[in-house]
Each structure stands twice: as C-alpha cells, then as structure tokens.
C-alpha positions in Angstrom: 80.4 119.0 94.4 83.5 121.0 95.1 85.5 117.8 95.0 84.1 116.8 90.9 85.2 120.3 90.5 88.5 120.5 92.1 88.9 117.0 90.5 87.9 117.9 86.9 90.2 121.0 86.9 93.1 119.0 88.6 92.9 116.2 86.0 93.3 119.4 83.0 96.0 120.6 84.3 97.6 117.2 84.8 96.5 116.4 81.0 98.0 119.5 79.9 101.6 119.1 81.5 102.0 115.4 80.0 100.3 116.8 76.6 102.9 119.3 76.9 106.0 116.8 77.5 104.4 114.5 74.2 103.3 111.7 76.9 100.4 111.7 75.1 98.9 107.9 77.2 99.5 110.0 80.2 97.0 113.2 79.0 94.8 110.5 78.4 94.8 108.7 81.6 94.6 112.5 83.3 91.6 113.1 81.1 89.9 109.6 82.0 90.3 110.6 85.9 86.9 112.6 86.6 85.0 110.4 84.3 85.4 107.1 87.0 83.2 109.3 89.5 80.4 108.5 87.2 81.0 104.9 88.3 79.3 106.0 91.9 81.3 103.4 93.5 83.9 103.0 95.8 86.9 101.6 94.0 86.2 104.6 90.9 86.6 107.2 93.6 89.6 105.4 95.2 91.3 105.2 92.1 90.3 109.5 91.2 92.3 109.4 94.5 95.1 107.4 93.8 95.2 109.2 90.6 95.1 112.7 92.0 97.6 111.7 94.9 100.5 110.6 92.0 99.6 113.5 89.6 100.6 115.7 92.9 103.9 113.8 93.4 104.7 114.6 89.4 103.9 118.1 90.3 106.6 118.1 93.1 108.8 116.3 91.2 108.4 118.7 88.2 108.9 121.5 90.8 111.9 120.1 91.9 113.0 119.8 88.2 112.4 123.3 87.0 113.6 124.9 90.0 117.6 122.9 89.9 117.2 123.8 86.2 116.5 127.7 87.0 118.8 128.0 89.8 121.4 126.1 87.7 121.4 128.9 84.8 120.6 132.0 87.5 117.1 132.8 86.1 114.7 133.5 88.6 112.4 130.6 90.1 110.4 131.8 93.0 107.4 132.0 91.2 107.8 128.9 89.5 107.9 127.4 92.6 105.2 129.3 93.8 102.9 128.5 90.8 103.9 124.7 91.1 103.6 124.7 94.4 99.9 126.1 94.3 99.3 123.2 91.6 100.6 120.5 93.6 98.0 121.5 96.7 95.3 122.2 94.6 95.6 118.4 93.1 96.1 116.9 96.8 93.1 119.3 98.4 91.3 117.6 95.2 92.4 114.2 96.7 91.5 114.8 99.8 88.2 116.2 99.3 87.1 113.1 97.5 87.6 111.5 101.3 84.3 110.0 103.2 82.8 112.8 105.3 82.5 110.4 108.4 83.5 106.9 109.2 79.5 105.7 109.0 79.8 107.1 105.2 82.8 104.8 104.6 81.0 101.8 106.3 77.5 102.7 104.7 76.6 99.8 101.9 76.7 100.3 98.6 73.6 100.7 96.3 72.6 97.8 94.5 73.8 98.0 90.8 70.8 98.5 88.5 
C-alpha cells in the first residue's frame, strides 16, 4: 500500500515538473504511471518501476541544472538542492518499494486472467 501511495504522489510531482516545462506528452505519461498497477501484473509494475527509476534521473538532472544555473548568478541553492534532492529519493524509495518482498514472491505464478 505504501508503495501505490509513494507511487501515485511520485508520478504528481513528476507530472507537475513536465506540465510546468510545457512537455505536456510527458505530464501525461507521469499521470498514466500509477494507473498500470491496476494491471496486477508483472510487466505493469515493472514498467511503474522503470518509470519511477527515469523520473528520478530527470530529478537529478534538473538538480544539476538549477543548481549550475544558481551558483552561476550567486543566488543561493542549498535548498534547492535539498528540496530536489528529497524529490529524487522519494521517487526512487517509490521504485524500490514496488520491488518483490522475497524471491518466492518473484517466482510465484501469476493468476490466471479472468
């Protein structure tokens, strides 16, 4: 449960940054992400996780971005960095948490489709 949560506010914040920098496909995709855990299978879950695990590399590369900008024209960006930062681990925990909780779980069978 923590995971769908992590996951669902992950994929806002994602949407919001591209909505933000008019990459409008890219909110979309973000906003699509939670919705393929309602698949129940394991390629929609390792795609949330693919998904997740890129949106956290655009949140380092963002953080790298802003930062060089900041430092550039001597404003402050420590807690830009800090906020980013906090971002970019709260996407890969959101990742990560989406993991199997044992190897048997990974190996278990999938339910028949109905």
């Amino acid at each position: 449960m923590a995971g769908v949560v992590l996951t669902a506010v992950s994929a806002l914040l994602l949407a919001a940054h591209f909505f933000r920098s008019s990459r409008l496909l890219l909110a979309g995709v973000a906003l699509l992400i939670p919705w393929l855990l309602l698949t129940r299978t394991t390629w929609g879950r390792r795609a949330v996780q693919v998904g997740l695990s890129v949106g956290a590399v655009e949140w380092l590369r963002t953080a790298f971005v802003f930062v060089q900008e900041r430092r550039a024209a001597g404003a402050p960006w420590e807690r830009l960095a800090l906020i980013l930062g906090v971002v970019t681990l709260l996407t890969a925990s959101a990742a990560l948490a989406l993991r199997p909780r044992s190897p048997r779980a990974a190996a278990r069978p999938e339910p028949p489709a109905a």
